[in-house]
Structures are given as structure tokens and as C-alpha cells.
Backbone bond lengths (Angstrom), bond angles and torsions (degrees), N, CA, C in turn:
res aa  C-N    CA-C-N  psi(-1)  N-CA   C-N-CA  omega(-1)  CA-C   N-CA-C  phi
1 X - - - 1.445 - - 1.525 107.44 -
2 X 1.068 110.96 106.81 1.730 132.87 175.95 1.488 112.28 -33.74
3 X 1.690 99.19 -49.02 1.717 123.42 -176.09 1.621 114.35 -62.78
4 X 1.496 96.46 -71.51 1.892 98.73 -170.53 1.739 86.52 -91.80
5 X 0.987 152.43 -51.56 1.056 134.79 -161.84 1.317 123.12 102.18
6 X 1.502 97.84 22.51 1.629 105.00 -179.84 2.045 116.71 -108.30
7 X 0.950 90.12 156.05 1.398 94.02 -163.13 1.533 107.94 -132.58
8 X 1.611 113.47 123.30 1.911 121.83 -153.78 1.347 80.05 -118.69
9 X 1.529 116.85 124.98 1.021 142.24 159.69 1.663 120.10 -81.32
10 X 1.226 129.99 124.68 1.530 126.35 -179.55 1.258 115.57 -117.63
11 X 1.529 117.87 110.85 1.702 126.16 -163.97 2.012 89.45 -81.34
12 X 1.140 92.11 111.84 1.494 108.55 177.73 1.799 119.64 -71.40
13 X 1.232 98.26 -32.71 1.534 106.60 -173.77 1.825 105.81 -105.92
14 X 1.666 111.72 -2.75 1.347 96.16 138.77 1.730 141.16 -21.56
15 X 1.551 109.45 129.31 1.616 102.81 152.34 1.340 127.24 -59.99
16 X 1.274 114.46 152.84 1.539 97.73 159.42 1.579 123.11 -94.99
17 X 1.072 112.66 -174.35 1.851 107.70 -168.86 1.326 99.67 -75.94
18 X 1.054 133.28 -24.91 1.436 118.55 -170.83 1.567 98.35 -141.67
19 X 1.520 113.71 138.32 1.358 129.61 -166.77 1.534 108.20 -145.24
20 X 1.496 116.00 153.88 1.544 117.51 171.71 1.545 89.83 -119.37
21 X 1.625 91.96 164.75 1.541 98.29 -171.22 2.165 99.80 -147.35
22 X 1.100 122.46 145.18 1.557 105.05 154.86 1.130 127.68 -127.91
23 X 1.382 108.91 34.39 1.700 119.14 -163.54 1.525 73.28 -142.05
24 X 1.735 90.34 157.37 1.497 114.06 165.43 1.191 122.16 176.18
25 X 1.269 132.78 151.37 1.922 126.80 -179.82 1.448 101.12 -131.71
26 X 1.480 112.52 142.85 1.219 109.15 170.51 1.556 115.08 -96.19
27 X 1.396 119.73 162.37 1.253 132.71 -179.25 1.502 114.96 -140.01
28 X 1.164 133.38 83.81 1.486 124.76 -164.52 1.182 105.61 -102.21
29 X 1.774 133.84 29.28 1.265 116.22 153.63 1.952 98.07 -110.02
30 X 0.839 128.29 126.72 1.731 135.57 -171.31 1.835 96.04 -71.95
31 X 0.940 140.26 -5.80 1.481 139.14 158.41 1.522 134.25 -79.45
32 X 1.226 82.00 -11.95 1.937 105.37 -179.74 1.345 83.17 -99.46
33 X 1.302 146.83 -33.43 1.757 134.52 -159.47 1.104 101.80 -60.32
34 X 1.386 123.55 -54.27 1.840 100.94 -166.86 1.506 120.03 -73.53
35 X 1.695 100.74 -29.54 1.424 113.69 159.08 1.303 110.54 -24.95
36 X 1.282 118.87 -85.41 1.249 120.82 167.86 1.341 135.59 -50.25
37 X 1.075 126.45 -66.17 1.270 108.32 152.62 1.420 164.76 -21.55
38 X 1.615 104.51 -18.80 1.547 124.15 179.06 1.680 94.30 -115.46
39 X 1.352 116.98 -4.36 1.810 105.80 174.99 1.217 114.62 -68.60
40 X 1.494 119.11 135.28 1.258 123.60 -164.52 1.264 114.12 -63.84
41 X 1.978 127.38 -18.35 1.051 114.74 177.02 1.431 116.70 -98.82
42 X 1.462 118.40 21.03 1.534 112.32 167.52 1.173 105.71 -100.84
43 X 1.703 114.78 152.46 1.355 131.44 178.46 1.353 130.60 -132.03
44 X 1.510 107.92 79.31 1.608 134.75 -165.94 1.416 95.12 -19.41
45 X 1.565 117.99 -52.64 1.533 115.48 -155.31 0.792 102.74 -77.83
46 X 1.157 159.35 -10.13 1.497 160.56 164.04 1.846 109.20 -93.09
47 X 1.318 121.44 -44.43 1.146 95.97 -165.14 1.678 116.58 -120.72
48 X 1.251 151.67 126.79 1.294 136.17 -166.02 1.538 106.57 -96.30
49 X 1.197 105.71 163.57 1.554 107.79 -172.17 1.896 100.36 -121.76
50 X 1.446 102.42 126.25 1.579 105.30 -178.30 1.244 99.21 -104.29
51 X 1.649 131.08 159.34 1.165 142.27 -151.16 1.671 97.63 -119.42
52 X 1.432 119.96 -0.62 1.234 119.96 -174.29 1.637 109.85 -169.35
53 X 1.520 109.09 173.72 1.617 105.27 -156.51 1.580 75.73 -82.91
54 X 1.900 111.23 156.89 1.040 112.76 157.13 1.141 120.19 -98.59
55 X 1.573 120.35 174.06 1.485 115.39 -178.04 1.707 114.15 -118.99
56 X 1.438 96.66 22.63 1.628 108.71 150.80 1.512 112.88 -71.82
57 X 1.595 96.01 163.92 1.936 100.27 173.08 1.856 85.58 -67.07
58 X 1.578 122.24 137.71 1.342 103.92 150.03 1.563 115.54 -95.55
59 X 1.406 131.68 42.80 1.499 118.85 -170.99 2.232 76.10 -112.39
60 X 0.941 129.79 -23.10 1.546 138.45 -175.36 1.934 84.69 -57.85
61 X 0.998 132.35 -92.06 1.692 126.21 -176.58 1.320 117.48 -33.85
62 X 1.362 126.68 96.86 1.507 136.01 -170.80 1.886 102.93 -79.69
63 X 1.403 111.03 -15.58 1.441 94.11 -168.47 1.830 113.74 100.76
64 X 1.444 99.27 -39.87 1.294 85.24 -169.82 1.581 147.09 -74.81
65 X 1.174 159.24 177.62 1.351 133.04 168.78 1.254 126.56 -32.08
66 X 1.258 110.21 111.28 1.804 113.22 -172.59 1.522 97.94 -87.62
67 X 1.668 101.01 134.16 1.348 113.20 -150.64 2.145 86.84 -116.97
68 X 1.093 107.48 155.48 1.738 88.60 172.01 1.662 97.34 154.95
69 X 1.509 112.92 -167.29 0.952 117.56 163.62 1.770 106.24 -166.63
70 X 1.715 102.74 149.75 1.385 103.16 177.81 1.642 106.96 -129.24
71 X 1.505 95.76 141.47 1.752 112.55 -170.97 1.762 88.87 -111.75
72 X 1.365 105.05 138.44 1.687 117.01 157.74 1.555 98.81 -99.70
73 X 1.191 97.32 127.26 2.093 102.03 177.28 0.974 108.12 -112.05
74 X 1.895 129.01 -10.00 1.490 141.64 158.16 1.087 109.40 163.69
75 X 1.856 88.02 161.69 1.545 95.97 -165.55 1.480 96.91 -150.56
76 X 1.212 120.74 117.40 1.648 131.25 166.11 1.384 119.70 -121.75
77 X 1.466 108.58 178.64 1.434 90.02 168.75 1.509 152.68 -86.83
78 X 1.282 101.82 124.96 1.307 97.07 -170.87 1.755 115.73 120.94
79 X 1.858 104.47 -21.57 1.411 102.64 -176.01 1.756 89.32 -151.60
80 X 1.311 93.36 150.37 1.581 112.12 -170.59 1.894 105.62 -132.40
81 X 0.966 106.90 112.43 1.521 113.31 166.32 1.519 126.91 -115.00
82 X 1.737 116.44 127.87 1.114 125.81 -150.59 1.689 100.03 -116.20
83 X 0.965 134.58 -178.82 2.024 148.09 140.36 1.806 87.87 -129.98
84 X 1.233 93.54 130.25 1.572 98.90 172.10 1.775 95.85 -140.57
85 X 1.391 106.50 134.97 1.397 127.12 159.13 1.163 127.56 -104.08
86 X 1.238 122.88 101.36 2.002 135.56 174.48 1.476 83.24 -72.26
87 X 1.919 103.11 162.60 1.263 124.80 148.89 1.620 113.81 -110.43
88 X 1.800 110.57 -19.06 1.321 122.48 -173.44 1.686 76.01 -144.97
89 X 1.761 92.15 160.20 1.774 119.33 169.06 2.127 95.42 -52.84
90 X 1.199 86.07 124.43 1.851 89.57 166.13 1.306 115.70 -154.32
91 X 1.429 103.76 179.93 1.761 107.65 -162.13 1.676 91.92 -91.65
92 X 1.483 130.36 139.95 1.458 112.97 161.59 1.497 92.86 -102.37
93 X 1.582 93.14 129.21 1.719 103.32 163.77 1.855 117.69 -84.84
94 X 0.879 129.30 151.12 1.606 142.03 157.62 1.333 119.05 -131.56
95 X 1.203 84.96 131.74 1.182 107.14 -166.83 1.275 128.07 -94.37
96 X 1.311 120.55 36.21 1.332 178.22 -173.87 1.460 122.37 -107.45
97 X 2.047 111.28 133.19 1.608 103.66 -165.19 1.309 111.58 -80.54
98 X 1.012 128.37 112.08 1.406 132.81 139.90 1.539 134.12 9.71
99 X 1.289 140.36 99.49 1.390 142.23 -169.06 1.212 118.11 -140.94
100 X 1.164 144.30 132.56 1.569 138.86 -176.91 1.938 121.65 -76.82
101 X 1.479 91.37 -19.90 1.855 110.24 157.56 1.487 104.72 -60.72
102 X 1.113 148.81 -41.83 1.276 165.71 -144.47 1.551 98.44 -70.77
103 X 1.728 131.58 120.30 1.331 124.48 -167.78 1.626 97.68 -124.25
104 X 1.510 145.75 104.54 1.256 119.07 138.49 1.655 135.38 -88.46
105 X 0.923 81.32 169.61 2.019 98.77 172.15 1.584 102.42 -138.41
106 X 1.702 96.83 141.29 1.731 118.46 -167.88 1.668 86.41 -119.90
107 X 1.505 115.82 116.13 1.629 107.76 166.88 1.277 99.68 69.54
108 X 1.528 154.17 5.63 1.060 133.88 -174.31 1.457 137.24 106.64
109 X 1.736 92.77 -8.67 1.752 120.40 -177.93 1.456 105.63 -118.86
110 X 1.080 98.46 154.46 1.588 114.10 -177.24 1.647 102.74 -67.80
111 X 1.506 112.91 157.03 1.074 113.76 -162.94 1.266 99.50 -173.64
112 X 1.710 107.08 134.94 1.650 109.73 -167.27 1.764 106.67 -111.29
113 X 1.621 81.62 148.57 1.305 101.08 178.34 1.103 128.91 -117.78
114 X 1.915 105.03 145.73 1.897 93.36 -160.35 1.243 82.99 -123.52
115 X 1.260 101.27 165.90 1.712 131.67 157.91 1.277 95.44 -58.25
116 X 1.663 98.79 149.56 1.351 120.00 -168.80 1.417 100.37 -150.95
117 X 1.442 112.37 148.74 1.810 115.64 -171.27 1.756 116.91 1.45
118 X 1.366 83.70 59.87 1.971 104.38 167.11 1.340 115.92 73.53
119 X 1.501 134.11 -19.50 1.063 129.02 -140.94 1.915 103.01 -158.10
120 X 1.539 111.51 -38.22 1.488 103.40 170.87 1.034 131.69 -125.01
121 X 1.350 150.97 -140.02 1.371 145.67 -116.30 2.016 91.83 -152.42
122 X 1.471 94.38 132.16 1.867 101.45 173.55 1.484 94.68 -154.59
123 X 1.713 104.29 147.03 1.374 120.74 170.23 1.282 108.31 -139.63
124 X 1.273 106.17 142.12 1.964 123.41 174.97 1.350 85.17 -76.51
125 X 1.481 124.74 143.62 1.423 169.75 170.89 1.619 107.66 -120.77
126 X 1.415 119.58 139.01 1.538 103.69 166.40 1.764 88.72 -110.55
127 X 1.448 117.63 -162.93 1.641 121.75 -165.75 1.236 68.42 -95.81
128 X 2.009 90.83 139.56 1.459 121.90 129.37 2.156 97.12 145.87
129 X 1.089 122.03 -122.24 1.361 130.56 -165.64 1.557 118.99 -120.13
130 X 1.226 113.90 76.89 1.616 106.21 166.33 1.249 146.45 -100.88
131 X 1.020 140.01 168.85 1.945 131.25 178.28 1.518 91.15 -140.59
132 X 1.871 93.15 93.72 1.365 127.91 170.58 1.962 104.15 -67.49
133 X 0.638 129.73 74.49 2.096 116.32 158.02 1.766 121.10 -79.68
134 X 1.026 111.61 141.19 1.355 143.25 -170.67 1.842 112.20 -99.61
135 X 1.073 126.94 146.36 1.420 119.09 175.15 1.912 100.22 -159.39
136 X 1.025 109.33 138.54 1.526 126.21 170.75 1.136 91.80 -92.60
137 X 1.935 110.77 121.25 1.477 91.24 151.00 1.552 96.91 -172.72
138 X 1.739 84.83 114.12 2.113 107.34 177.77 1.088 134.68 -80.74
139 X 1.315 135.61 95.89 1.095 125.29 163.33 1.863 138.64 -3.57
140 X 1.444 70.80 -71.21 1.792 80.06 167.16 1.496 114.54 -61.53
141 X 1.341 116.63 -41.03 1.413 94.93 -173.94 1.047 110.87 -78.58
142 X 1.387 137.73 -21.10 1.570 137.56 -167.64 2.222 93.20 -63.14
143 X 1.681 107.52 -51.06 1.225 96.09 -157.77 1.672 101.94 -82.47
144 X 1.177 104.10 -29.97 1.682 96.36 174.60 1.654 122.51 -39.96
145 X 1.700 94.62 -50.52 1.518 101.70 -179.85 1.776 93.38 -67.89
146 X 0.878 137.62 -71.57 1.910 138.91 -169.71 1.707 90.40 -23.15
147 X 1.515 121.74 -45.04 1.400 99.04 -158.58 1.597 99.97 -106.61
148 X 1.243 112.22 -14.11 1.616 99.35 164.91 1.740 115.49 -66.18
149 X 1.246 113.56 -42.09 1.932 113.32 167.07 1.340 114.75 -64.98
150 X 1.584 123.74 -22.42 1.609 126.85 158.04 1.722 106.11 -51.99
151 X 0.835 116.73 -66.10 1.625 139.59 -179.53 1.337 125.71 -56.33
152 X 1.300 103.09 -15.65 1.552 123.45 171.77 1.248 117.40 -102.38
153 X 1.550 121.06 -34.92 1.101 134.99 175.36 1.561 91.98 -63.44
154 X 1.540 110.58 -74.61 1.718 109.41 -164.33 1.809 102.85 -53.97
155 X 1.047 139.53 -28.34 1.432 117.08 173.81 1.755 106.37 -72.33
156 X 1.442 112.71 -20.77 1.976 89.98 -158.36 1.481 74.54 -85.62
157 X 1.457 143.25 -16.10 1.365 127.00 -176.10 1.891 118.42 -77.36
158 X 0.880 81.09 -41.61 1.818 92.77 161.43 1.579 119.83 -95.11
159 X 1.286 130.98 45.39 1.454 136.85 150.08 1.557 93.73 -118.75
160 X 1.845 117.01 -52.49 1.132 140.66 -178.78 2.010 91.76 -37.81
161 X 1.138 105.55 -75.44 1.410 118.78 -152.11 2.375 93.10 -70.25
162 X 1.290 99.71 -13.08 1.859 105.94 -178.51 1.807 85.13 -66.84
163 X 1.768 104.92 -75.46 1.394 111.52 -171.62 1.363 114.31 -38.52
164 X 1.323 140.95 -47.91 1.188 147.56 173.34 1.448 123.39 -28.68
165 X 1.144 97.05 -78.45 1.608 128.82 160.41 1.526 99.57 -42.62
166 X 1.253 152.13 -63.59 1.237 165.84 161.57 1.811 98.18 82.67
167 X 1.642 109.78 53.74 1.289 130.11 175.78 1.616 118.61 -94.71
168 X 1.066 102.04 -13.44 1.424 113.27 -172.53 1.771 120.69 -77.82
């Protein structure tokens, strides 16, 4: 830009945020991941790495070019909504951190999510048309906040109930 003088660089060989995959190996000790990962004969773009056995059939992932497409229809915080098209059953990767608070639904059903290359988010898809959504949602924080507005309430009620009294 001629004007401000700033200059936007675009990493070309970037991933994108959302990927299909039909190959994959698991690794469930996270110290072997980079191991693996930096060996010259693995190939990230082709293959994802799960952090645990899944409880899909895995003979359904043929390996082959995962054919498909993925739409983001929104994304705020805390919840992510997708349209995703398989041509074959595949893994959707996100590229996105990983949390065990983390809730999806595939079509409307619950649907589990694994760790993916150490750090983010993958779901089994079978072939055809879904509207994958995502939801954050903590326990702890839900009751922390319940008892911090408990706690707020009982102080504005006891300054409330000090002024009242007008003892102070």
C-alpha cells in the first residue's frame, strides 16, 4: 500500500482451518508426536494423527483422496457452525485448540471429538451432507459465575440492608 505503507504478507503453503482427511495413525503417547511428525516419511497433508483409539469402524477410511467440501456459516465465541460435504466417510480436522469442555453435534446428534496432531480438534463424518456445530461449555465456569452473582447479590443486600438500618 503506496498510502500507509504497510505490506500483508500471505503464507501460501499454509493449512486451511478446516480440512478432510481419510488416512490416519494413532499415537497416544504426545512425546512420540513430534517424533513422528518431523520424519521425513510422514506426510501431515495426507495423514492426521489421533491421540486415541477411535470408536468408529476404522476399515470405513480407505486412505484415499478425500474429496468434499467445508462451509463456515459462523463462528463466535464459544460456538462454531459448519455445512460440510464428504464424498467418502472422513475425519474433519480443525484447526482449532483442543479442550475436553468442547461439545459437537453431526445432523443434530451428539458426536465425539478427538484430539488431533497433539493440540486440535477432529470428527468422523460418514459420506454425504452435514451441519457439524460446536459449543464451549464449562461446568466450572457456569457455577463459578452462579456463585459469584450469589455473592453479589448477598453483599448489595447487606450494604442495601447497612443503609436501611442507617446504623453505620
Amino acid at each position: 500500500d503506496d498510502n500507509t505503507r504497510r505490506v500483508l504478507y500471505r503464507n501460501t503453503g499454509a493449512w486451511p482451518r478446516f480440512k478432510l482427511f481419510t488416512r490416519f495413525e494413532i499415537l497416544e503417547d504426545d512425546y512420540k508426536f513430534i517424533e513422528r511428525y518431523n520424519n521425513q516419511s510422514f506426510d501431515p497433508s495426507s495423514t492426521l494423527i489421533l491421540a486415541e483409539q477411535p470408536e468408529f469402524d476404522r476399515a470405513v477410511l480407505d486412505g484415499s483422496e478425500p474429496g468434499g467440501e467445508v462451509t463456515l456459516e459462523s463462528s463466535s465465541y464459544g460456538r462454531l457452525e459448519l455445512t460440510v460435504r464428504c464424498d467418502q466417510p472422513s475425519l474433519l480436522y480443525l484447526a482449532e485448540t483442543y479442550h475436553p469442555y468442547w461439545q459437537a453435534q453431526v445432523d443434530g446428534e451428539a458426536a465425539k471429538i478427538y484430539r488431533a496432531n497433539l493440540a486440535m480438534r477432529a470428527l468422523f463424518l460418514e459420506a454425504g451432507k452435514h451441519r457439524v456445530v460446536m459449543n464451549y461449555h464449562s461446568s466450572p465456569f457456569v457455577w463459578g459465575r452462579r456463585l459469584s452473582l450469589a455473592t453479589l447479590f448477598f453483599l448489595a443486600a447487606a450494604v442495601g440492608w447497612t443503609f436501611y438500618r442507617k446504623d453505620w
